[in-house]
C-alpha positions in Angstrom: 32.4 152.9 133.6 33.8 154.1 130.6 34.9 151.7 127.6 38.3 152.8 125.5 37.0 152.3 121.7 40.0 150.0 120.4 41.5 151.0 117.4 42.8 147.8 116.8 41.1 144.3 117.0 43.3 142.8 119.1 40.9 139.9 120.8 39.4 139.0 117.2 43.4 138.3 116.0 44.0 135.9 119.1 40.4 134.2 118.1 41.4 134.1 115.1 45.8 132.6 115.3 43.9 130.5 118.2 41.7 129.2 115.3 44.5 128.8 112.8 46.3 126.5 115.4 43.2 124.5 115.5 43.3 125.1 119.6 40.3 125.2 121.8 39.8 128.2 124.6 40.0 125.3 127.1 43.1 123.9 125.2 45.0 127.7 125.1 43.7 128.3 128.8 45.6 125.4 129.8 48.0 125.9 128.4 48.6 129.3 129.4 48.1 128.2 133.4 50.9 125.9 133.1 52.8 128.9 132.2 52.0 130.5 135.1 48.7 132.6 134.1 45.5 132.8 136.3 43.1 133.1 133.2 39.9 131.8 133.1 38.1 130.4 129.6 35.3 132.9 130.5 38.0 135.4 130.8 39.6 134.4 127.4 36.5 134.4 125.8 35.9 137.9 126.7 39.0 139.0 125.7 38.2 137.8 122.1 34.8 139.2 121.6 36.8 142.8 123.0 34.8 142.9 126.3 37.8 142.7 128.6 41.5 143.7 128.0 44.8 141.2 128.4 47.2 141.3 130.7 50.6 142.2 129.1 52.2 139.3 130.3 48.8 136.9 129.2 49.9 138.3 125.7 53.5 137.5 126.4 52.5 133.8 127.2 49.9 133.8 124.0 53.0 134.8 121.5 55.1 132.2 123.0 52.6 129.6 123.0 51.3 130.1 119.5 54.8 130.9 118.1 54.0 134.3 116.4 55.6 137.8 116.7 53.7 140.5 117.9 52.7 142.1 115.0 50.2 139.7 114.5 48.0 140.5 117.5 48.3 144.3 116.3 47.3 144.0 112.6 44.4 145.4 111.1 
């Protein structure tokens, strides 16, 4: 299996807003299953250290729970 090199650090910017909102994986994972997601905190934590992508609509949920725009999760 092949990994895409990101370009952008995408996981380390939701560690990090998940950080600035003083939230917990456990707290932001469930959260984001009472919104409707499936994700795990393993699966979280994965996505953070850039081992696994997000779902598009796990990133939808993540901008709405955390209350930022998308440009956040895409900075450099």
């Amino acid at each position: 299996m092949q990994w895409i090199l990101q370009d952008v650090p995408l996981g380390r910017n939701i560690q990090t807003i998940r950080m600035e909102k003083q939230m917990t994986q456990q707290q932001v994972v469930e959260q984001l299953q009472l919104m409707g997601s499936t994700m795990s905190r393993t699966t979280l934590a994965n996505i953070e250290t850039g081992r696994r992508n997000i779902k598009a609509s796990d990133l939808k949920a993540l901008r709405t729970l955390f209350n930022v725009s998308y440009d956040e999760f895409f900075a450099e």
